[in-house]
C-alpha positions in Angstrom: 0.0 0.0 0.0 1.4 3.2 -0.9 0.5 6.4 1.1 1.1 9.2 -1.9 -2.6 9.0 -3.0 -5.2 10.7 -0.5 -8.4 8.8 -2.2 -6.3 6.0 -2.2 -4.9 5.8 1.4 -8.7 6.9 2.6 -10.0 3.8 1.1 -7.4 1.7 2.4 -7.7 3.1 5.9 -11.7 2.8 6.0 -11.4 -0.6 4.7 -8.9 -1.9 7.3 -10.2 -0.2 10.1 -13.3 -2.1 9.8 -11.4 -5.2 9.6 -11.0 -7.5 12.3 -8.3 -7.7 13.8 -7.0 -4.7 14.6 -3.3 -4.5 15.3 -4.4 -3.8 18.8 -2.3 -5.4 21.8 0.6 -7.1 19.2 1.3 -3.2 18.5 1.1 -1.7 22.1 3.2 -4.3 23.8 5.9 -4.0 21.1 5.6 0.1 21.6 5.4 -0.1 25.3 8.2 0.6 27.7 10.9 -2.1 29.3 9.7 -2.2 32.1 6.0 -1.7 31.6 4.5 -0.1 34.1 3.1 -2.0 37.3 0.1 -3.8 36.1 0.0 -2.8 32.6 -1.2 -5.5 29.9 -2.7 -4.5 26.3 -6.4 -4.6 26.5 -6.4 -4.0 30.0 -9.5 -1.3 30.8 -10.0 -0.5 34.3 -13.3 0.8 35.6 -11.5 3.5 37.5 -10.0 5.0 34.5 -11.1 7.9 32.5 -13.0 7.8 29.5 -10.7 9.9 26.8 -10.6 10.2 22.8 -7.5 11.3 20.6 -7.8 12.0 16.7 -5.3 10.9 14.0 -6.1 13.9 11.6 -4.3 12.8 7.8 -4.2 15.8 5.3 -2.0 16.3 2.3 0.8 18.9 3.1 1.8 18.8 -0.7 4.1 16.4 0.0 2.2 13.4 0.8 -0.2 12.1 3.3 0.5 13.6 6.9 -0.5 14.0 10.8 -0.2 16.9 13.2 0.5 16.5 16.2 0.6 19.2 19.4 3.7 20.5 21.6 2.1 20.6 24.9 2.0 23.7 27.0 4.4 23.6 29.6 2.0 24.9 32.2 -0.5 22.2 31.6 -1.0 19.6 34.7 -0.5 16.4 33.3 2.5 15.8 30.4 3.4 19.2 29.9 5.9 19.7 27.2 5.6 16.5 25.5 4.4 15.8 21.7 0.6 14.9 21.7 -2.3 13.9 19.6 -5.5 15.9 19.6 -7.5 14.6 22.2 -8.6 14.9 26.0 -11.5 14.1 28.8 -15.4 12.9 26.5 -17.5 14.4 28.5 -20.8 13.3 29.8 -23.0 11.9 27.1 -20.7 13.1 24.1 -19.8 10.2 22.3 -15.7 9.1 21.2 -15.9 10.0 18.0 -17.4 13.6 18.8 -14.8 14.1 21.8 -12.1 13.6 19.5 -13.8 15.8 16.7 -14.0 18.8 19.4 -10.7 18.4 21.2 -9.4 18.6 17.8 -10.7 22.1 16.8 -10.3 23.1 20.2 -6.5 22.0 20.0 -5.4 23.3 16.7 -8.6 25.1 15.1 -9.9 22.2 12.4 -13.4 22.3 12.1 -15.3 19.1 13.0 -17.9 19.2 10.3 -14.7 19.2 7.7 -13.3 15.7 9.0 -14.4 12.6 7.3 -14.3 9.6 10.0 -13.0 6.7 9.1 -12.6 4.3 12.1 -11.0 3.6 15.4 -8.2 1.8 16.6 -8.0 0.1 19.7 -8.1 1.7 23.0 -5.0 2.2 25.1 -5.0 2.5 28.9 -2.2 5.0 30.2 -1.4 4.3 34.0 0.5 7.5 34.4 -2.3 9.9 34.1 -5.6 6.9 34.3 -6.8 7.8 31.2 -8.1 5.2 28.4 -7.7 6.7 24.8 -10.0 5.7 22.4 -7.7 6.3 19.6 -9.9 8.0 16.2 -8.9 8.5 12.4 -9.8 11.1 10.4 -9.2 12.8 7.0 -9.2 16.7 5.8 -9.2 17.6 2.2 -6.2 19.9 1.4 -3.9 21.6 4.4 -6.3 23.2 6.9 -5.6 26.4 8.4 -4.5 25.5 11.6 -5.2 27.4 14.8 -3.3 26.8 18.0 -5.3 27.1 21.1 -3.1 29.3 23.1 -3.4 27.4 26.3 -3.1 24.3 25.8 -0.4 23.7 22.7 2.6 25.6 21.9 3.3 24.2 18.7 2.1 21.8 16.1 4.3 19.5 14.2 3.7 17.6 10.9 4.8 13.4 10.8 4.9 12.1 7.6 2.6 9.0 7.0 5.2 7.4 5.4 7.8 8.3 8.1 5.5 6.8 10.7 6.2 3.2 8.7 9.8 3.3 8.6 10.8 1.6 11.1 14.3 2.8 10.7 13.4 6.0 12.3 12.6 4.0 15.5 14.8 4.3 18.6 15.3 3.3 22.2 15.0 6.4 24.8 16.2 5.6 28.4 13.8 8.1 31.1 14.1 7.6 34.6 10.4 7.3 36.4 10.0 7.4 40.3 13.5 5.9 40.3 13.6 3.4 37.6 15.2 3.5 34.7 13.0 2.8 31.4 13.4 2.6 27.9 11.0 3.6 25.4 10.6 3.1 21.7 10.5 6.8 20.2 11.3 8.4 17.2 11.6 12.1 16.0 9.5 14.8 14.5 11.9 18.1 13.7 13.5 18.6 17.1 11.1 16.9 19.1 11.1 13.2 20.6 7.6 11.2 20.5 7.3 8.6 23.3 5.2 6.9 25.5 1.4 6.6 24.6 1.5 8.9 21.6 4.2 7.0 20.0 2.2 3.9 21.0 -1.3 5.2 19.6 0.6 5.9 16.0 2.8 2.7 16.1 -0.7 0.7 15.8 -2.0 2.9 13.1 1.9 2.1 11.6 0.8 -1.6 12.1 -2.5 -1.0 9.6 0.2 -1.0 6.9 2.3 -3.8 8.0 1.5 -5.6 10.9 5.4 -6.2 11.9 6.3 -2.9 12.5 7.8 -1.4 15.4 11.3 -0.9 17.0 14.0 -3.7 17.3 14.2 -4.8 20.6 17.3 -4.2 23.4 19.9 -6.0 22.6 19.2 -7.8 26.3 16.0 -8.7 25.7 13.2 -10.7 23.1 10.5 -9.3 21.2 7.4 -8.3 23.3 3.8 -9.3 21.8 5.7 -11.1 18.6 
């Protein structure tokens, strides 16, 4: 599947995206950190956690299929600084697809009614902040005029679909947490890192392409979720 035609990777997309399976937990565990965190399994929902959505936005920059994603504020609460998808909190009653479609033009200023929906991947819990993303994929004709909420994102990068497949863009990046050292599959946008559940949400849409991808593992260690 190639991603330089726009009809053509829509109808790809809607088409797989209905398909079952999904990538789903052979993606996340081979994206998640080493060590995961305390608890953590693929597929794992807890009722405690928080009901959130995040869009996957593509739009044709001129060069080819393409997906923004945010700089977060570094005054925000909860992973300030870090590289984001569009997405928070669905509120009462408002349903995923809607949550992501107004966090969106909240976030960076694309209208919802202009966004074609195509599907969902699978939903990822994120321990750190208790949160389970409900991962959404959209489409925009052209480059939309984006608008930066001025609160919330500082920044919005563009990833190359078919940068998001190459796996040899994929890295290892060592963070201590709490006093443990991890190591988590990342790879780069400009000058900024993507890690942790962002990096996890687009290595399963990766994974619609070829179901293989994702980052070598250690040296010290075997492949997770092969």
């Amino acid at each position: 599947m190639t991603e330089s035609s726009l009809p053509a990777l829509e109808s790809f997309l809607r088409q797989r995206l209905a398909t079952s399976p999904l990538p789903g937990s052979r993606a996340q565990w081979r994206f998640a950190p080493r060590p995961p965190a305390d608890g953590w399994t693929p597929d794992l929902s807890p009722e405690t956690a928080r009901p959130a959505a995040a869009l996957i936005l593509v739009y044709d920059n001129g060069h080819g299929p393409t997906v923004p994603l945010t700089v977060r504020h570094a005054g925000l609460p909860q992973h300030a600084g870090q590289v984001s998808l569009p997405g928070g909190a669905i509120d009462p009653g408002e349903s995923i697809e809607a949550a992501a479609l107004r966090e969106s033009e909240e976030e960076i200023g694309v209208p919802a009614d202009q966004v074609r929906l195509l599907g969902r991947l699978s939903p990822l819990w994120i321990p750190v902040s208790n949160f389970l993303v409900q991962p959404v994929v959209g489409i925009v004709e052209g480059r939309p005029v984006f608008r930066l909420h001025p609160h919330e994102v500082t920044e919005i990068l563009h990833a190359p679909v078919a940068e998001l497949r190459d796996r040899s863009r994929l890295r290892w990046l060592t963070r201590d947490r709490n006093g443990v050292r991890l190591r988590y599959p990342s790879f780069d946008v400009g000058s900024h890192t993507v890690w942790g559940a962002t990096a996890t949400i687009l290595g399963e849409f990766a994974c619609l392409f070829d179901d293989t991808h994702g980052p070598n593992p250690p040296a010290d260690e075997s492949p997770l979720g092969a």
